[in-house]
N, C-alpha and C positions, 0 to 999 in steps of 0.2 A: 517728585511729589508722590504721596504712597496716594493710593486709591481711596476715595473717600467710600467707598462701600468693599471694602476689604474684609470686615468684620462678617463680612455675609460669610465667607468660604470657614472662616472660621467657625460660626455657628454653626455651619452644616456639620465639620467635622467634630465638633461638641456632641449632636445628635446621631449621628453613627458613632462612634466611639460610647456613647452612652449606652447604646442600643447593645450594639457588640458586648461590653462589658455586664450587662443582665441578663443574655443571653448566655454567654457562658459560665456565668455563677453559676442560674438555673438548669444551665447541662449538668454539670457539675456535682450538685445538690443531691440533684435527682438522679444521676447516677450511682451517688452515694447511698440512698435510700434503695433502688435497684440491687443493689448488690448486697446488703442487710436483708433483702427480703429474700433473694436469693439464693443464701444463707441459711435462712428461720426455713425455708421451704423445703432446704435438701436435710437440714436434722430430724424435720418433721416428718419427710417420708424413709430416713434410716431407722428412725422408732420406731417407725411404721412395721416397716420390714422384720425389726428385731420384734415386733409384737406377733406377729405373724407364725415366728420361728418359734416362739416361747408356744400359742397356742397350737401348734401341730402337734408340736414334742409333747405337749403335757396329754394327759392319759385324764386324768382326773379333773373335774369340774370341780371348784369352788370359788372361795371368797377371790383369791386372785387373780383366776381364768377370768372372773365375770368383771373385775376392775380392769384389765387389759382389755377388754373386748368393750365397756364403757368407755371408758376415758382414752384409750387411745385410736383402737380403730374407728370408734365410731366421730371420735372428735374429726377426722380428717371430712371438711365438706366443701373443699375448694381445691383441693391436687385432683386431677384425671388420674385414676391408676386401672393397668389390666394385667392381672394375674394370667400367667401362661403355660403352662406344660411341657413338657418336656418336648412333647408330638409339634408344639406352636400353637396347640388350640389354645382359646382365652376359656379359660375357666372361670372367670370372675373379674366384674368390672364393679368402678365406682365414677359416681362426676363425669361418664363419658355421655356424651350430647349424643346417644342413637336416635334415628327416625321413628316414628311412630311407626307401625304398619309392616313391620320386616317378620321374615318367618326367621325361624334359626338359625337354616342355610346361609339366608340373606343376612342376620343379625352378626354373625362368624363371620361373613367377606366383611364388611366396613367395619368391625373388630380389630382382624387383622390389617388392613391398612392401616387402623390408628395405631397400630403395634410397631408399623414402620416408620411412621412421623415422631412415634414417641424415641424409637430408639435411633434417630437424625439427631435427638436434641440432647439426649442423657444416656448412657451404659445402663444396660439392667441390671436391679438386684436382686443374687440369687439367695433363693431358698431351701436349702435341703430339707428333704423330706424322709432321709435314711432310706435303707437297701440302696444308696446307689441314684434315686429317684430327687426329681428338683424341681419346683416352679420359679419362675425367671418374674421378675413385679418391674413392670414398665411404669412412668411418668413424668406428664409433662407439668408446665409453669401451669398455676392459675391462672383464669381470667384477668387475676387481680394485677398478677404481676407482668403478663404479656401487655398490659394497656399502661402499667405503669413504665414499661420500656419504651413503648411507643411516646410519655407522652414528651419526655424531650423535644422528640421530634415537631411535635405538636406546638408547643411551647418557643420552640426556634424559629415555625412557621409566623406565630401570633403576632413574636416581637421582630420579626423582619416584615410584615405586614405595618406596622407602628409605627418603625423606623422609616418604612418608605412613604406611607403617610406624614408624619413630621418631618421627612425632609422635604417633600412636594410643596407640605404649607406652608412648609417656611420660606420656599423659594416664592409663593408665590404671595405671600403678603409680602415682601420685599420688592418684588417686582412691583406688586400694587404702591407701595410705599415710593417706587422709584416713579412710576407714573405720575402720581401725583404730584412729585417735588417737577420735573419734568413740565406736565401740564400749565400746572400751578407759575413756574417759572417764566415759561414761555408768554401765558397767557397775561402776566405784569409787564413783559418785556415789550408786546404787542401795543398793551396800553399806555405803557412810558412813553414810547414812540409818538403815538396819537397827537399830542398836544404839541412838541414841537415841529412836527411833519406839516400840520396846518399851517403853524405859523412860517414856514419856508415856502409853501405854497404860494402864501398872502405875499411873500416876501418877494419870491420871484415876478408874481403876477405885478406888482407895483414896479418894479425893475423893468420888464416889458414894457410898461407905461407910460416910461420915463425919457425925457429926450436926448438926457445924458446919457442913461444906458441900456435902450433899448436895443442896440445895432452889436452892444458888445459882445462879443465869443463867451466870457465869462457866463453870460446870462442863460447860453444854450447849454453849459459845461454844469450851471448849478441844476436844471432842468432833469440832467441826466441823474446826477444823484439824488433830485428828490422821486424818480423814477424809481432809483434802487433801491431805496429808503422803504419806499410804498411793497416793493416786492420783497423787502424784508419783514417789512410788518406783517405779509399776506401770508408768509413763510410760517412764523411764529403765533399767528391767530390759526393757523392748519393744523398744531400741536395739539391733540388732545382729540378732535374730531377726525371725521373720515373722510380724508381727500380724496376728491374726483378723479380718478383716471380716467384717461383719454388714449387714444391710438396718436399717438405723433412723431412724427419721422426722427428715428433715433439719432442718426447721424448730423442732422442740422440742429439739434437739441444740443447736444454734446458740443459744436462748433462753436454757437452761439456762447453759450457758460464759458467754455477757453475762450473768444475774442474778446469779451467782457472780462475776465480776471488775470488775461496775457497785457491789457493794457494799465493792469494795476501791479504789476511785479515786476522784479529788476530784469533789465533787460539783456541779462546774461543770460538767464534764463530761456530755453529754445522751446519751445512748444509743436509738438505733430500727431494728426490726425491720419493716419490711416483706416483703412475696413476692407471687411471677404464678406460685406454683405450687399446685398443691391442698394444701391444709394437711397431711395425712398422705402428702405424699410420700417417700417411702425414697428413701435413698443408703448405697453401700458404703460404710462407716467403722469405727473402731476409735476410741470412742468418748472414751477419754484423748487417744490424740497428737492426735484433732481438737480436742477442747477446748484442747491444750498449742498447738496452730498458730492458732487466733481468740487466745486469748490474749497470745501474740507479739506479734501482728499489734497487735494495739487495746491493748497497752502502747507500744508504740512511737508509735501515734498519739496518744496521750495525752502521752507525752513530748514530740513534735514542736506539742503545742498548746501546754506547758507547759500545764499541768494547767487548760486553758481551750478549749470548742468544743464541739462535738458531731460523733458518729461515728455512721452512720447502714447498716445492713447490709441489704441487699437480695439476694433470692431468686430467679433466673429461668431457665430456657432460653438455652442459648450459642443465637446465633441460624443455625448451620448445623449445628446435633445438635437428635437428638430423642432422644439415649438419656444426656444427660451434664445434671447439674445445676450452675451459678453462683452464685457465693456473696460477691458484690463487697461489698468493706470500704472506704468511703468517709471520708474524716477531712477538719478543716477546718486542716489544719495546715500547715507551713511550705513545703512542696510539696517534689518532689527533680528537680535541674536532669535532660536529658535525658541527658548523659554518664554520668551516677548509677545509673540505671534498671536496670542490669546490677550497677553493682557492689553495690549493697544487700544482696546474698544470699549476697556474697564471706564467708567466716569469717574476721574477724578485722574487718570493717569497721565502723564505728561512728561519730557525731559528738559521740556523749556524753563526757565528759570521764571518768566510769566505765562500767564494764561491757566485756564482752569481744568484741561485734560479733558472737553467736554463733544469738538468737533469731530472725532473720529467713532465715541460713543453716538451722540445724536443721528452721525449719519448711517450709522448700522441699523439704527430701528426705522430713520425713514423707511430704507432698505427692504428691511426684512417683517416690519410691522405693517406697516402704509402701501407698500409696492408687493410685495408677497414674494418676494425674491429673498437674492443672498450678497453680501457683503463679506470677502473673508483676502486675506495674507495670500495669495498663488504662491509666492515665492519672495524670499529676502536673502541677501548673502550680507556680513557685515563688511560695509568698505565697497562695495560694489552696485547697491542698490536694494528694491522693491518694486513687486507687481502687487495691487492693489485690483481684486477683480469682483469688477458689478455682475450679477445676475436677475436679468431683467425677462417677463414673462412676453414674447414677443407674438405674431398673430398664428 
């Protein structure tokens, strides 16, 4: 049976791949635009230069001295540039961001440093000046286009912030949406129950009554199930609210749930208790959903043996806690391939030909929602078996 919330994993990967894919447009784009302006910036300062060379050389002021010295040097108001000499001094700067407050001396050292960042980023270009003599014209990117580099980055930052928000919400309206069918589910189931659980009640209690069949075995045998009946209903009205935990001895908890469900399974089936912990050790539990979660658990290995093998339960200390108890459920059954290990607890997953994939999911959240522990795969080989191990918060 496929998972009936299948659809989830695939939305997600709709919303990172969507994500991924306008993220890399947007690099893309804008690096295209980057490298255009990168471009217009490096013509604009060879003009520059060639403007430079025309007014050294020219001897005479006129109409075309003063249109090069309009329109094109003074056009430049966004390139940093520093004019340098031969000697290294900066002869002439433009668009360079100095300090306020600097003497000469001072205005010359943070010059020349800029003269070393500019020529990290771009080769200077030289200017003859005749006799032999040359000024070197350093610069860097604009404002405009150093932040237009960055904003990629910016923009990568945005939509992976997006993405991880749309993926969170969506996990977790689904999770909400899972709650509630859940809830919702349980708390009909509870009530279904109701009405004829009374009536077995009424039914037994007149049985009792009766002098036909007051003394019979049968009447103590229905007694026991409408017992169970009642702690299934208590089980499924705990769905949705917050169950009491209590301190109660792990080991006769656990006994009790196998003596109860070893006397409803084929009796090939071997059942054992071992533990490495002090026999009256406590654990937080709420003492139906834990019996409803071993239950799960050791139906399903009972199925996976067909009703043949033994399941063997063992007691211990996780080996890096001293405050949490272990409760590994071991079966000799068909084992679950390693791609499986996860989806086992998917709702809706199953390999039985009936049933609804829903006792290995429900008992995870008891688990890990209600008990504040862990339910997970220890280990499975195929053809050889599974460890199924509780993690329970001990005193």
């Amino acid at each position: 049976m496929i998972p009936i919330y299948d659809q989830k994993s695939r939305g997600k990967l709709v919303v990172l791949a969507s994500a991924l894919l306008i993220a890399v447009a947007t690099v893309l784009y804008t690096n295209i635009l980057v490298r255009h302006l990168a471009e217009r910036e490096q013509q604009q300062i060879d003009l520059y230069a060639k403007a430079m060379r025309f007014l050294i050389n020219t001897e005479v002021e006129d109409a075309n001295t003063t249109f090069v010295f309009d329109e094109i040097i003074q056009l430049n108001k966004t390139i940093p540039i520093l004019l340098v000499n031969s000697d290294g001094d900066v002869v002439d700067y433009k668009y360079v961001d100095v300090p306020k407050g600097l003497n000469d001396e001072q205005r010359q050292v943070f010059l020349k440093k800029q003269v070393l960042e500019m020529k990290e980023k771009h080769p200077p270009i030289v200017i003859e000046l005749g006799a032999g003599l040359r000024n070197y014209l350093y610069y860097k990117n604009s404002e405009l286009l150093d932040r237009l580099q960055t904003y990629p980055l910016v923009q990568l930052a945005v939509v992976s912030c997006l993405a991880v928000i749309a993926y969170f919400s969506f996990s977790s309206s689904r999770r909400a949406e899972q709650n509630r069918v859940w809830v919702g589910l349980a708390k009909e189931t509870a009530h279904q129950l109701g009405t004829p659980l009374s009536s077995l009640v009424g039914w037994q209690a007149y049985l009792r009554e009766s002098e036909r069949f007051k003394d019979e075995p049968i009447v103590e045998e229905l007694g026991k199930d409408i017992r169970r009946l009642e702690i299934i209903t208590e089980r499924f009205s705990n769905i949705g609210s917050v169950p009491v935990l209590k301190d109660e001895n792990i080991l006769m908890v656990t006994q009790n749930a196998i003596a109860y469900l070893q006397s409803r399974v084929s009796r090939k089936v071997i059942f054992t208790i071992t533990t490495s912990l002090p026999t009256d050790m406590p654990a937080q539990v709420n003492v139906p959903l834990f019996d409803w979660v071993v239950e799960n658990i050791c139906k399903n290995a009972v199925d996976a043996m067909d009703g043949r093998g033994s399941i063997h339960i063992h007691l211990r200390r996780p080996v890096r806690s001293k405050n949490q108890i272990a409760i590994d459920i071991t079966d000799t059954g068909k084992g679950i391939s390693k791609n499986k290990m996860e989806s086992v607890f998917l709702p809706g997953y199953t390999t039985k030909k009936r049933g609804w994939g829903l006792g290995l999911a429900l008992a995870k959240r008891i688990i890990e929602n209600y008990h504040k522990g862990k339910l997970f795969v220890k280990w499975s080989e195929v053809g050889k078996g599974t460890t199924f191990r509780i993690v329970l918060n001990g005193e």
